[in-house]
Structures are given as C-alpha cells and as structure tokens.
Backbone as CSV, one residue per row, in Angstrom:
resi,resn,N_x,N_y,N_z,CA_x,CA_y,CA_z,C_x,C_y,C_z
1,UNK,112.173,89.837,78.244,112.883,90.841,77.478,114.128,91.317,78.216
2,UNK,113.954,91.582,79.649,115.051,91.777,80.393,115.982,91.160,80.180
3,UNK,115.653,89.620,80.397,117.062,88.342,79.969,117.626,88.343,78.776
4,UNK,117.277,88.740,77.854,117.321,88.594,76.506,118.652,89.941,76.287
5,UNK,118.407,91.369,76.931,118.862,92.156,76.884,120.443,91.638,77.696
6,UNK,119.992,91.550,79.258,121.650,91.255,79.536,122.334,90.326,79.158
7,UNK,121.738,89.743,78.560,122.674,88.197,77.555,122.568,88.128,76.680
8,UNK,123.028,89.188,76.149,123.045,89.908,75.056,122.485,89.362,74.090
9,UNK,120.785,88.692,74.600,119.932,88.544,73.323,120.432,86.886,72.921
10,UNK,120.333,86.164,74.351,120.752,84.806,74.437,119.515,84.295,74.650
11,UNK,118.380,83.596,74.157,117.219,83.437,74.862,117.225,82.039,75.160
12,UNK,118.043,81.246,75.374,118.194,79.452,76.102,119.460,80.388,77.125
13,UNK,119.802,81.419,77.632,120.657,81.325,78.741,119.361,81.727,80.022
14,UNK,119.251,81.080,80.888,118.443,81.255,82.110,119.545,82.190,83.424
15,UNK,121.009,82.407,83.167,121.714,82.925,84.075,122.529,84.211,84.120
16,UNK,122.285,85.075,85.087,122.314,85.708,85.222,124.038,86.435,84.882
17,UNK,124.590,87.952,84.486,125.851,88.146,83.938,126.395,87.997,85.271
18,UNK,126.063,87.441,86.406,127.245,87.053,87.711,127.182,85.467,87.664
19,UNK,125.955,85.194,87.579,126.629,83.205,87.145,125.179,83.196,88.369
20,UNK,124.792,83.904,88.987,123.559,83.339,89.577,122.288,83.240,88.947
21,UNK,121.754,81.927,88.741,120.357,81.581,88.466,119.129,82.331,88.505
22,UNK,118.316,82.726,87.802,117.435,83.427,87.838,115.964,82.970,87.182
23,UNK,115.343,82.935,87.468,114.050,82.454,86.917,113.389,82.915,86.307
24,UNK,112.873,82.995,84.904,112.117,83.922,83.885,110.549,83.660,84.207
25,UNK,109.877,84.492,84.614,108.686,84.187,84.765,107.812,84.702,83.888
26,UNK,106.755,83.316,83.678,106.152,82.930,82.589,104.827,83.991,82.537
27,UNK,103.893,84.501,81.475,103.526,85.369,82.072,101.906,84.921,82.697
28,UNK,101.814,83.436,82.852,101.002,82.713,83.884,101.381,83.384,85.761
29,UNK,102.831,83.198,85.458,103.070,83.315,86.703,103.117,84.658,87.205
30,UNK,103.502,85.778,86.258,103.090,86.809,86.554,101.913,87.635,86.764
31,UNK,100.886,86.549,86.527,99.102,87.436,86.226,99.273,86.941,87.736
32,UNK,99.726,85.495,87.975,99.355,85.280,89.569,99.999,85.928,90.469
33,UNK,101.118,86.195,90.511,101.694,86.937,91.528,100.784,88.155,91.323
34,UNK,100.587,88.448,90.481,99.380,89.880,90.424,98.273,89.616,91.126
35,UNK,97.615,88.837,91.113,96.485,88.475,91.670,96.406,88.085,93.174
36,UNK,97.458,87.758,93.816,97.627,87.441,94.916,98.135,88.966,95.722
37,UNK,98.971,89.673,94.933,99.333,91.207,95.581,98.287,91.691,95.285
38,UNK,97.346,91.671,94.518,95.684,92.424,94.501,95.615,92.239,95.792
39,UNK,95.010,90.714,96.139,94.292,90.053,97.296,94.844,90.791,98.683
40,UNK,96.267,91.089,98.443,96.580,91.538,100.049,96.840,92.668,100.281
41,UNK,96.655,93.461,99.092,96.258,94.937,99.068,94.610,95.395,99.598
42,UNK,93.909,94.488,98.889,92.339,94.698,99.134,92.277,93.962,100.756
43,UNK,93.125,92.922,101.198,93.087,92.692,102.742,93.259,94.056,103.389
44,UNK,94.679,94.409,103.047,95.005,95.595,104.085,94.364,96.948,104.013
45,UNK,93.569,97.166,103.039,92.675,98.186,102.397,91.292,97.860,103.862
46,UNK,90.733,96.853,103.422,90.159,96.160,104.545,90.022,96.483,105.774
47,UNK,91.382,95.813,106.220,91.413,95.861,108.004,92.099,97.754,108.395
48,UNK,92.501,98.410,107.442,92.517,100.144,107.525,91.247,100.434,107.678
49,UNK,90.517,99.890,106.764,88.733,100.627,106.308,88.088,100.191,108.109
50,UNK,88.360,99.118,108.856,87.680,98.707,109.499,87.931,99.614,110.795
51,UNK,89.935,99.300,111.222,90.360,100.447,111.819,89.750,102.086,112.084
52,UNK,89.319,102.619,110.871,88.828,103.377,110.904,88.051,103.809,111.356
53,UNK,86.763,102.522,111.075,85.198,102.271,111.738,85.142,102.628,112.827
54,UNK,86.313,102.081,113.887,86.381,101.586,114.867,86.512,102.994,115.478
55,UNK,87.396,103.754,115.262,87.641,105.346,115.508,86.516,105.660,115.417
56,UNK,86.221,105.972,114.364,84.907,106.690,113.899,83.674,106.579,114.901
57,UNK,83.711,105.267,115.664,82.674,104.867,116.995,83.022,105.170,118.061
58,UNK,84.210,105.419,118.322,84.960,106.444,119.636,84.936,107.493,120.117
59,UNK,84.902,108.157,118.545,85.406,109.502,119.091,84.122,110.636,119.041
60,UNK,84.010,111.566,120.133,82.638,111.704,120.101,82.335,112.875,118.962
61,UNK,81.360,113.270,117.903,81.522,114.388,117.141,79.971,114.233,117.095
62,UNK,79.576,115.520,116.230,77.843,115.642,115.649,77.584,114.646,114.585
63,UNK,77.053,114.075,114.610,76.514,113.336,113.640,75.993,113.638,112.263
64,UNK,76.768,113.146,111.216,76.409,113.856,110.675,75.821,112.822,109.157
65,UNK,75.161,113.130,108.114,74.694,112.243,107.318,75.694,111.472,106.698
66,UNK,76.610,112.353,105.887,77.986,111.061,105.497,78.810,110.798,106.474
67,UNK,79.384,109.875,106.418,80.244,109.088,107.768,81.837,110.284,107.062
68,UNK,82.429,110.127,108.264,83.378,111.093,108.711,84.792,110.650,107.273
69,UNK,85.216,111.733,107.040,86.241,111.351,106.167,87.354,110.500,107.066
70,UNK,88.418,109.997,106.220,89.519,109.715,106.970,90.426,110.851,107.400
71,UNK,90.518,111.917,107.080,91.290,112.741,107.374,90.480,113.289,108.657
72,UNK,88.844,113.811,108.573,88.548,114.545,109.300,88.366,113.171,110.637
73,UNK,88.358,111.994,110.559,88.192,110.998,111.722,89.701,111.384,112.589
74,UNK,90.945,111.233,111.821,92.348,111.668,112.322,92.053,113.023,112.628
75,UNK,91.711,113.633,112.156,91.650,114.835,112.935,90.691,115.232,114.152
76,UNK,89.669,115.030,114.304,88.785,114.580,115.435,89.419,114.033,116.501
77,UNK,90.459,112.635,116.219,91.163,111.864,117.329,91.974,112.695,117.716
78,UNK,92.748,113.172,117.128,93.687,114.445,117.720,93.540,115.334,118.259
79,UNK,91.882,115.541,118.092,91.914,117.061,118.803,91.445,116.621,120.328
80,UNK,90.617,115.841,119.962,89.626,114.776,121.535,90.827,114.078,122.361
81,UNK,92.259,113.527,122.012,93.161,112.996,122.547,93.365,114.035,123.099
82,UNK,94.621,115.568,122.695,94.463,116.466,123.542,94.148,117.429,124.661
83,UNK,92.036,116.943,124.232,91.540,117.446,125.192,91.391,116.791,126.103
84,UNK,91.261,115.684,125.919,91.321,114.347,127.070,93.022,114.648,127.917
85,UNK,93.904,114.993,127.477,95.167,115.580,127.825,94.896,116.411,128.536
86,UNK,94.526,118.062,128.198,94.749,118.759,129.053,93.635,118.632,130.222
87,UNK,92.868,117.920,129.655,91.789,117.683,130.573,92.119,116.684,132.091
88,UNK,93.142,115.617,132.059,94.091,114.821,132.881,94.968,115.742,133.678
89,UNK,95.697,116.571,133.015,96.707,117.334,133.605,96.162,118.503,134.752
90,UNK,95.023,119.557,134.075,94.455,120.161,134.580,93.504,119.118,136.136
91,UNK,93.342,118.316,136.102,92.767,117.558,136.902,93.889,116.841,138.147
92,UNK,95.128,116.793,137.608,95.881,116.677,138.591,96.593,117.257,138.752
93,UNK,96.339,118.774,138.646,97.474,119.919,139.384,98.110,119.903,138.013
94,UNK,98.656,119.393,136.970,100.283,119.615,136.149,100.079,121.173,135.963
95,UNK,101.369,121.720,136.421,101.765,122.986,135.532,102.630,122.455,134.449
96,UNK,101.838,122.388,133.197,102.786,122.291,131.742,101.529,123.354,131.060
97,UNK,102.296,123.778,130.196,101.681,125.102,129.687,100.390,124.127,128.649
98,UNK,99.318,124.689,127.922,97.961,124.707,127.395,98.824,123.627,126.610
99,UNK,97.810,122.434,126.234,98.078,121.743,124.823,98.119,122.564,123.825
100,UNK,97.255,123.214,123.855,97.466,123.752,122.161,98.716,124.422,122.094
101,UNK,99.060,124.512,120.839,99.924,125.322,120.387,101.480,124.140,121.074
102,UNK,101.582,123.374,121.658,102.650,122.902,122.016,103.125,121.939,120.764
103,UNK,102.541,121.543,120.149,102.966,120.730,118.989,103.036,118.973,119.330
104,UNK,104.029,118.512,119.171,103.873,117.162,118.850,104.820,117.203,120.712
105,UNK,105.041,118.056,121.563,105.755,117.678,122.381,104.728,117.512,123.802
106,UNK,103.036,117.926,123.279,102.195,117.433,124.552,102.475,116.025,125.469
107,UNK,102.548,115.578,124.236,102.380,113.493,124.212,103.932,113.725,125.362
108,UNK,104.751,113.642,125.172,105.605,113.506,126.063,105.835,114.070,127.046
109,UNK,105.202,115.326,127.611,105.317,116.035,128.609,103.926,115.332,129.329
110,UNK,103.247,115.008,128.673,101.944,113.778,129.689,102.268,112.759,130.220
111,UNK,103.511,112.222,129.145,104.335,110.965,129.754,105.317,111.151,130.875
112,UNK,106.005,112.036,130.370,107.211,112.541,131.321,106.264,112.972,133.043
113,UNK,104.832,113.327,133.133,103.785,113.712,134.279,103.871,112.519,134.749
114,UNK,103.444,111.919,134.165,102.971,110.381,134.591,103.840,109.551,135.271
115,UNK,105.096,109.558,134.761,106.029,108.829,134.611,106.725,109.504,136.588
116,UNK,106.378,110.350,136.891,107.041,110.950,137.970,106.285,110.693,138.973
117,UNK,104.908,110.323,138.885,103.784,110.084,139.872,104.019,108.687,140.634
C-alpha cells in the first residue's frame, strides 16, 4: 500500500520516487521476518531472565517463598554493592564521607581510592 501511494498508485513500479530499488515484501515474507524477531526477542528475554537468576543467587537476602522481583533483585544489588563499599573503605582507613546519601558518585570515589593505592 505504501508503494502504491508514492507512485502515485503505480502497482508494476517496484522503484522508489529517488530511482532507488526497493523491495515490496510479500506478506510470506513479512510473517517471517516476524517470526524470526519473535525468536530473538524470546532469546534476549531469556538470557535477561537467566542474568537475573544469577543475581538473585548472589546476593544475600531472607528467603522468601516467591523468588525476588526484578526490581527488588536490582535493588538488593545496590544496596549489598554499597555496603560491600563502605564496608572496603571503612576497612582501609578511606576518609570519604558514608555511602549513603552520596548518590551515584560512591562508585567513583571507590575508584578514584583505589586507583591511588
């Protein structure tokens, strides 16, 4: 319908209003290209879901009967990364003020520690 419209309703022109070639796809070929972007959506759906797992076996929390949301697993890692943070710093002398409350600038003031040692 697209082709039909910019050529102005030419349906034997296959080319495009700049003169480049374009391919009308049949709508065989469109169920497949569908079916194949399913497939690598449900892959990457997949290896996220698994990612997750993998957190979810790391990080230490109460156990609890349903397995951990994705939000509350990211949030768990964040808070246990931190404490594992101030828990490093405090262990080797750093004066940098409390993780909390510092925001997204802990991560680099652990690096910037490190990085001087």
């Amino acid at each position: 319908r697209r082709k039909e419209r910019r050529n102005g309703g030419n349906k034997e022109s296959n080319k495009s209003p700049t003169g480049r070639g374009r391919r009308a796809w049949s709508s065989k070929d469109r169920l497949l290209r569908r079916l194949e972007s399913n497939e690598r959506e449900r892959q990457r759906m997949h290896k996220l879901n698994n990612a997750f797992q993998a957190l979810r076996e790391v990080i230490p929390h109460v156990r609890a009967e349903n397995k951990l949301s994705k939000i509350e697993t990211l949030t768990l890692a964040k808070n246990y990364i931190k404490s594992l943070t101030s828990i490093i710093l405090n262990m080797s002398n750093g004066h940098f003020p409390a993780v909390e409350g510092m925001g997204g600038a802990w991560g680099s003031k652990l690096y910037q520690h490190f990085q001087q040692q």
